[in-house]
Backbone as a ProteinNet text record, in pm:
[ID]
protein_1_A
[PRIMARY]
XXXXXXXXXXXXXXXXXXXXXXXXXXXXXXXXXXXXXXXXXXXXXXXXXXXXXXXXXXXXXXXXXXXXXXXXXXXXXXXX
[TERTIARY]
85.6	0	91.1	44.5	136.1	49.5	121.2	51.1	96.8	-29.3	-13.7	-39.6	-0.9	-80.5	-209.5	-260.6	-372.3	-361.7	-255.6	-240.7	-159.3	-86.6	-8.1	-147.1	-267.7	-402.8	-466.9	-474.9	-502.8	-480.9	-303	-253.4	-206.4	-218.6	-205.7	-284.4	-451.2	-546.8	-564.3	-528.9	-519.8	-439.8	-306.4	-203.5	-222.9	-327.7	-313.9	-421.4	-591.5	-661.5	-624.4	-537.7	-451	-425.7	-340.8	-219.8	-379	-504.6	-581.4	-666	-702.2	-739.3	-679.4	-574.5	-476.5	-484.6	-506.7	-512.8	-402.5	-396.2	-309.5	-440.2	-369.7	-425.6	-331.3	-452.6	-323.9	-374.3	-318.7	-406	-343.3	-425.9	-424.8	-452.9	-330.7	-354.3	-315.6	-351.6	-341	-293.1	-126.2	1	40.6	64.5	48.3	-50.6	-201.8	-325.3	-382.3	-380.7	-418.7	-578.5	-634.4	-803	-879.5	-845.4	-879	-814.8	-849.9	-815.5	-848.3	-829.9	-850.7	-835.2	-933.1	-947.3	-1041.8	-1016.6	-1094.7	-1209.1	-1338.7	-1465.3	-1522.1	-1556.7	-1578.1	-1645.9	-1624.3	-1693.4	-1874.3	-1930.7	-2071.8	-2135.3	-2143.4	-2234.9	-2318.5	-2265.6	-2354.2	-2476	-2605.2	-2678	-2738.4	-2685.7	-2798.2	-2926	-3015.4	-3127.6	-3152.3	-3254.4	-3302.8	-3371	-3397.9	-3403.6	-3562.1	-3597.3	-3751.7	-3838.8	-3920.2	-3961.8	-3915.9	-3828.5	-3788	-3809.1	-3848.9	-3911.3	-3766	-3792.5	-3730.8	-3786.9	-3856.5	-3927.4	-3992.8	-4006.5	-4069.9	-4194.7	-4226.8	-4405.3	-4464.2	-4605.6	-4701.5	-4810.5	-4816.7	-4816.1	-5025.8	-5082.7	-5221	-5286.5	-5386.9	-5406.1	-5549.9	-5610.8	-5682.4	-5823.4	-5847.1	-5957.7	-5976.2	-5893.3	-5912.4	-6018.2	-6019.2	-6109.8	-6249	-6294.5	-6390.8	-6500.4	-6615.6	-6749.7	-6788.2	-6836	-6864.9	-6945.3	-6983.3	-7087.9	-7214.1	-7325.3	-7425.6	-7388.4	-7369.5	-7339.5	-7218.8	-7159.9	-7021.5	-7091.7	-7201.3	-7256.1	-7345.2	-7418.2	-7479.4	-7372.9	-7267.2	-7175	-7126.4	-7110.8	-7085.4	-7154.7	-7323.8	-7427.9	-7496.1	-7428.4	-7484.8	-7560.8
-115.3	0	122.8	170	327.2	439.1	576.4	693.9	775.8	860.8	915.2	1066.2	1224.2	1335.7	1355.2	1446.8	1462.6	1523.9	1589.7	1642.1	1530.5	1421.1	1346.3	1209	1222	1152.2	1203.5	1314.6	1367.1	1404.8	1405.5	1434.9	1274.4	1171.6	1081.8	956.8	958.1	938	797.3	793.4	658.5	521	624.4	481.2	411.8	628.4	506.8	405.3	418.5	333.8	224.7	202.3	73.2	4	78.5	1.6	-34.9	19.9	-32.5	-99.1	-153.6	-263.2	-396.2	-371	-480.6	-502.7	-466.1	-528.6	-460.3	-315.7	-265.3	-155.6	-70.9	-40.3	134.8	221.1	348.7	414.4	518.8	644.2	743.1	798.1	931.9	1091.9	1165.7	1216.2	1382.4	1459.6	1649.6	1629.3	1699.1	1661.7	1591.7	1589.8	1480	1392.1	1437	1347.1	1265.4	1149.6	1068.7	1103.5	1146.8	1170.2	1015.6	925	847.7	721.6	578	517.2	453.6	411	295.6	226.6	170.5	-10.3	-45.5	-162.1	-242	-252.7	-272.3	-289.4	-428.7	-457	-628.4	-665.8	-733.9	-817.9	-819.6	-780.7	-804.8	-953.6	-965	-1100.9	-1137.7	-1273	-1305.6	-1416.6	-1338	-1507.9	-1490.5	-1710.7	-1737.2	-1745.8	-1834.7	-1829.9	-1890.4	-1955.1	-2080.2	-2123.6	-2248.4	-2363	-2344.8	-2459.8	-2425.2	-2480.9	-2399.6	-2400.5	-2366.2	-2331.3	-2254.9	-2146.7	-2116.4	-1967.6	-1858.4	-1725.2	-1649.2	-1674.3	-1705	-1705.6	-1809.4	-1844.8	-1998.1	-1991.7	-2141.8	-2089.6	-2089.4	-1995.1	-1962.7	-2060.5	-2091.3	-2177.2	-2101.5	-2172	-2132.6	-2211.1	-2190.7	-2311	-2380.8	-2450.1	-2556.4	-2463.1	-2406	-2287.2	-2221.8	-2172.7	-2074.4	-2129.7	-2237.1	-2283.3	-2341.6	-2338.9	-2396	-2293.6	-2327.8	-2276.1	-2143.7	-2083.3	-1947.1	-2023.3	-1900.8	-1906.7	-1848.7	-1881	-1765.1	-1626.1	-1626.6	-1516.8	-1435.3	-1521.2	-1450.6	-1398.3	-1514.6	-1456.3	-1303.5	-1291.1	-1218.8	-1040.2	-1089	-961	-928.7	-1012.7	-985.3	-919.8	-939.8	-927.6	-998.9	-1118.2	-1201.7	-1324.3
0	0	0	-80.3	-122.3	-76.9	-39.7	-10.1	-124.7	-206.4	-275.7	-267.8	-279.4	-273.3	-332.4	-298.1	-394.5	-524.5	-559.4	-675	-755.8	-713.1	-789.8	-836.2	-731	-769.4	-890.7	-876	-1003.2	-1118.7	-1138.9	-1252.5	-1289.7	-1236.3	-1278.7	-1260.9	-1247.5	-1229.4	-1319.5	-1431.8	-1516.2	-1451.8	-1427.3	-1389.7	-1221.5	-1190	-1041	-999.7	-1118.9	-1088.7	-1160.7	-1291.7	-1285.7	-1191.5	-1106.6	-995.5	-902.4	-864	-772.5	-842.4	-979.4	-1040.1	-1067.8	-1051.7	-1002.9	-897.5	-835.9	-685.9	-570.4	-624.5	-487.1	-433.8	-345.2	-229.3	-221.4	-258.6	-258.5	-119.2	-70.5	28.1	-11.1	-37	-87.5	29.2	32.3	198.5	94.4	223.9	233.3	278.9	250	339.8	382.5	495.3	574.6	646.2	606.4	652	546.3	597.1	496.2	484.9	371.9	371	310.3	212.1	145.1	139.7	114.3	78.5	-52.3	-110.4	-277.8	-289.5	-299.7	-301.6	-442	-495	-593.8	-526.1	-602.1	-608.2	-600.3	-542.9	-520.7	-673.6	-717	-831.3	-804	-878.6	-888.7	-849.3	-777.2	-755.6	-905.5	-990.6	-1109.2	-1048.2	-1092.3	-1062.6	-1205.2	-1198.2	-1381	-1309.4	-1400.6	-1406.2	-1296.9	-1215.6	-1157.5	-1181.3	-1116.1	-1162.6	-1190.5	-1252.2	-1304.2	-1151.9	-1108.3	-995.1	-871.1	-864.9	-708.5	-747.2	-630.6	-576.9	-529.8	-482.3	-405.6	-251.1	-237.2	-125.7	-59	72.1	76.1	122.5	75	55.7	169.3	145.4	214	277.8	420.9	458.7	480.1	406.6	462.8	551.1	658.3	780.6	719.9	743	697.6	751.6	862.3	921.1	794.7	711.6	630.2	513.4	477.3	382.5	404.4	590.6	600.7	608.4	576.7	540.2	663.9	626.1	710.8	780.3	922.5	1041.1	963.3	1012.2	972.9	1045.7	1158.4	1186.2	1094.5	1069.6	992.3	812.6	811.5	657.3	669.6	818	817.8	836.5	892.6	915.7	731.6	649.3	541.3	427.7	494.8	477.7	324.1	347.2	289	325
[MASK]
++++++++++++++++++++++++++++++++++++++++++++++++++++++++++++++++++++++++++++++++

């Protein structure tokens, strides 16, 4: 890891995101304070396709109550 100025960051801005696409590591300081560091960008996570039938999400678990026949009272609140 190298320390670089800020004006030597900027007048030579090509070679030094080279040297941190390769895989180094600059800091870039005001005088003597280092303000920045430079680092490579992690690689994008690739996803292919999936598989035919999986989900993102796991399924929805519905309870067996949910499908049984209304109350009258419950038809009459619906007002049916």
């Amino acid at each position: 890891m190298r320390t670089i100025t800020i004006d030597e960051a900027s007048s030579n801005l090509p070679q030094v995101l080279a040297e941190v696409e390769a895989g180094g590591e600059i800091i870039i300081s005001r005088g003597d304070t280092p303000v920045a560091r430079l680092t490579k960008m992690p690689e994008p996570r690739r996803r292919g396709p999936r598989p035919v039938g999986q989900t993102l999400y796991p399924p929805m678990h519905v309870p067996d109550e949910a499908f049984a026949p209304l109350t009258d009272e419950a038809l009459k609140e619906w007002g049916l």
